[in-house]
C-alpha positions as CSV (number, residue, x, y, z in Angstrom):
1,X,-218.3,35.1,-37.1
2,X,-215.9,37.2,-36.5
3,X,-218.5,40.2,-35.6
4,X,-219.5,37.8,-33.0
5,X,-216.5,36.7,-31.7
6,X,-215.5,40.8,-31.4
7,X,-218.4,41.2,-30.3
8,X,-217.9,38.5,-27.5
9,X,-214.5,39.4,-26.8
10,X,-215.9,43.1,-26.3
11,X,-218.5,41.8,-24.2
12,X,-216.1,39.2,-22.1
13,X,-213.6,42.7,-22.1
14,X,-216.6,44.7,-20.8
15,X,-217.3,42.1,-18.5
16,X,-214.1,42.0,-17.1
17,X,-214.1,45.4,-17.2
18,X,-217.0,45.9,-14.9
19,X,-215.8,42.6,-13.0
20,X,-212.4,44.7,-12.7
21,X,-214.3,48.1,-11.6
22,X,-216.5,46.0,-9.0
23,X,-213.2,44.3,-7.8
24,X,-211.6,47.6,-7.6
25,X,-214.6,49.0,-5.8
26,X,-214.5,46.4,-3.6
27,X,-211.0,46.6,-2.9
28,X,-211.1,50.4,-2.5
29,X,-213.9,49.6,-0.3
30,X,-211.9,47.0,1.8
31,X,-209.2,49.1,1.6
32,X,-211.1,51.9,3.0
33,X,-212.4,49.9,6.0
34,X,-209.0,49.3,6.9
35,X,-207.6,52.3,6.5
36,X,-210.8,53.3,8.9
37,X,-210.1,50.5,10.9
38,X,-206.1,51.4,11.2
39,X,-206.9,54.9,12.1
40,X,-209.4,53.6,15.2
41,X,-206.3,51.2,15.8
42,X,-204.0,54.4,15.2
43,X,-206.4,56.9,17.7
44,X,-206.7,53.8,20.5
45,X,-202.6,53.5,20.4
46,X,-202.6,57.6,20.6
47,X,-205.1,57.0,23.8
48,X,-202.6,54.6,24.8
49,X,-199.6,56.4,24.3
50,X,-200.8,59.3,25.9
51,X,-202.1,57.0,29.4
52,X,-198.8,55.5,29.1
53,X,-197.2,58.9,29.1
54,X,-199.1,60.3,31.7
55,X,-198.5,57.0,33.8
56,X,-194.6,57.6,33.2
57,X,-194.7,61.1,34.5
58,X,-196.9,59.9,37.4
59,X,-194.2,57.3,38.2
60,X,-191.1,60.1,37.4
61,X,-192.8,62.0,40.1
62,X,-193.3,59.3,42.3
63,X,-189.6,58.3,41.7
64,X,-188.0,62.0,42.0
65,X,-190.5,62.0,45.7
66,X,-188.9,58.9,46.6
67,X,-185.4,59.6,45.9
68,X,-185.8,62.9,48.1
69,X,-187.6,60.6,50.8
70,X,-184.5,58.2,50.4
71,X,-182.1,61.4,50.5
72,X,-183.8,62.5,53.6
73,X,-183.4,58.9,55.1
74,X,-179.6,58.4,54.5
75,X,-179.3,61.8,55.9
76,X,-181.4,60.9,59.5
77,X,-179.7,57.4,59.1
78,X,-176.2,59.5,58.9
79,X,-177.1,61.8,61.6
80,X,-178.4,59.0,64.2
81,X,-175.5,56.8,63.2
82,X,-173.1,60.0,64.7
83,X,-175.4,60.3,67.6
84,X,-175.2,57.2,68.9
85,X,-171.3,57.0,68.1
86,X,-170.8,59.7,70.1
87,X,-173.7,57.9,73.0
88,X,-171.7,54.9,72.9
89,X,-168.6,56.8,74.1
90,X,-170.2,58.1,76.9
91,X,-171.8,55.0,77.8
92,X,-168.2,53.5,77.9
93,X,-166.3,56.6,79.8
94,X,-170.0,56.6,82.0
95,X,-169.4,52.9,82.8
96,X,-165.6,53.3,83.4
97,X,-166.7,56.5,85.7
98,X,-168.8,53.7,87.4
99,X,-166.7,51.1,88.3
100,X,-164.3,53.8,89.4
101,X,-166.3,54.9,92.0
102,X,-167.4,51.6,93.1
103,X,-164.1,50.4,93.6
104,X,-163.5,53.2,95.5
105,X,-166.8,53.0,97.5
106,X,-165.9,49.7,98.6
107,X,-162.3,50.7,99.5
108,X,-164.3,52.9,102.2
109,X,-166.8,50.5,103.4
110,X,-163.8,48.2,104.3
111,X,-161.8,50.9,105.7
112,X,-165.2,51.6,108.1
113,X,-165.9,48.3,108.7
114,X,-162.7,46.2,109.6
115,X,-164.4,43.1,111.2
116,X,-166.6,42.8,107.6
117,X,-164.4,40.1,105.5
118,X,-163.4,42.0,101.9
119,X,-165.3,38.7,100.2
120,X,-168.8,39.7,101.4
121,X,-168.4,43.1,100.1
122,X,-169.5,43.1,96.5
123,X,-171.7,44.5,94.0
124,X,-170.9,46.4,90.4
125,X,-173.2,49.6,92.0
126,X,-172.8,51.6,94.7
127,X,-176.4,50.4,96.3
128,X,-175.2,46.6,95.2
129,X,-172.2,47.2,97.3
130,X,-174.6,49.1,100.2
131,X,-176.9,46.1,100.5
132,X,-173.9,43.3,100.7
133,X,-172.6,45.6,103.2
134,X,-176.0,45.7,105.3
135,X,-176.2,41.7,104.7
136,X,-172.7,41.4,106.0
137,X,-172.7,43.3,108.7
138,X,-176.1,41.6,110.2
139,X,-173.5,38.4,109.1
140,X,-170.6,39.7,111.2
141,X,-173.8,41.1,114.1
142,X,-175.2,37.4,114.1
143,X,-171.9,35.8,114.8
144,X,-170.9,38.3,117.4
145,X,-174.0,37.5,119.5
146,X,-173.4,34.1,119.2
147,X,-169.7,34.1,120.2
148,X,-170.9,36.8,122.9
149,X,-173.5,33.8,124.4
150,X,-170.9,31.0,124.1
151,X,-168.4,33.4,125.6
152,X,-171.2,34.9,129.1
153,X,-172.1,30.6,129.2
154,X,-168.3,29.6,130.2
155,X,-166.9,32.6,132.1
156,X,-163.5,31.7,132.6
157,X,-161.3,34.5,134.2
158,X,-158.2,35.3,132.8
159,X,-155.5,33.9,134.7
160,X,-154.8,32.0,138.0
161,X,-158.0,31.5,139.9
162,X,-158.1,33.9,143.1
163,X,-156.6,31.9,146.3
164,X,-159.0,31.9,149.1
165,X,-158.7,30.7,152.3
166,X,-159.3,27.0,153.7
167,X,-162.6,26.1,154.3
168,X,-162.9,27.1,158.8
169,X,-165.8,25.4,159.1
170,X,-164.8,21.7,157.9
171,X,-161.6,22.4,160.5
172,X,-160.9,21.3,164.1
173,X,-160.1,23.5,167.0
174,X,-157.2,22.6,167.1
175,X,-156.8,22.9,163.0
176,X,-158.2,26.7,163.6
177,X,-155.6,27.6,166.2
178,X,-152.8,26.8,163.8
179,X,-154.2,28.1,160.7
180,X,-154.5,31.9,162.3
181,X,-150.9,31.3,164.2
182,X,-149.3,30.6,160.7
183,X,-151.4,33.4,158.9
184,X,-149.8,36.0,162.0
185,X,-146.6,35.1,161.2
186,X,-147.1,35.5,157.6
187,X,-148.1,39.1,157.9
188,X,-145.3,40.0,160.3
189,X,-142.8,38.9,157.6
């Protein structure tokens, strides 16, 4: 019995043996799948790494492009901002120039035109100014005429009315006789 059970516990060694080596080739086997399967994980993530890369540069040149862009921007930005500084003061010395010479042009037109009232004259440009004047001058025209019509309708002369003599015709001969008897003695004093 003892032959037997050596021989049995050489046979259940052997067995577990070859259970051992078929579990070892299996696990050398699944081991080697997944070292296979790390290195297609390994050579996709390489793939990746290099897209990524490449996408990186891509966007490092597309971000160094961009920030010249920008640069060029703040320096037009810079440059338009000085400009139009410098337009805004001649606007203001333009439109102080303006209303300078406005005033003054009006100070003429009244000046030239003393029967125009100074409140019709008014404008803030010269041809502003030039077209109240032409309204206020066919203003001051209108009421000339008018006053000129009143004035020809009732002609009044200035002063005493002449003295004329007495009507002869209304007198009596007698009446007559007198009247050129009195106007002799008046001319001989």
């Amino acid at each position: 019995m003892a032959d037997e059970q050596n021989q049995n516990d050489q046979v259940t060694k052997d067995l577990s043996l070859t259970k051992s080596k078929e579990d070892y080739q299996a696990l050398i086997l699944a081991l080697q799948k997944g070292k296979d399967e790390l290195e297609a994980e390994k050579a996709k993530s390489q793939e990746a790494v290099v897209l990524h890369e490449k996408d990186v540069a891509t966007l490092e040149a597309d971000l160094a492009s961009k920030d010249i862009v920008l640069h060029e921007k703040d320096t037009q930005i810079t440059e338009l901002t000085t400009q139009t500084e410098g337009q805004t003061q001649e606007l203001i010395t333009s439109k102080a120039a303006l209303e300078s010479a406005v005033g003054a042009y009006k100070d003429v037109v009244l000046k030239a035109n003393p029967l125009i009232p100074t409140d019709l004259i008014q404008g803030l440009t010269i041809d502003e100014v030039s077209a109240s004047l032409e309204k206020a001058a066919a203003l001051v025209g209108q009421i000339k005429q008018g006053l000129e019509k009143e004035g020809s309708a009732e002609k009044i002369p200035p002063g005493a009315p002449q003295r004329t003599g007495p009507d002869l015709s209304s007198m009596t001969t007698k009446e007559k006789i007198n009247y050129g008897l009195r106007e002799a003695q008046q001319k001989r004093d």
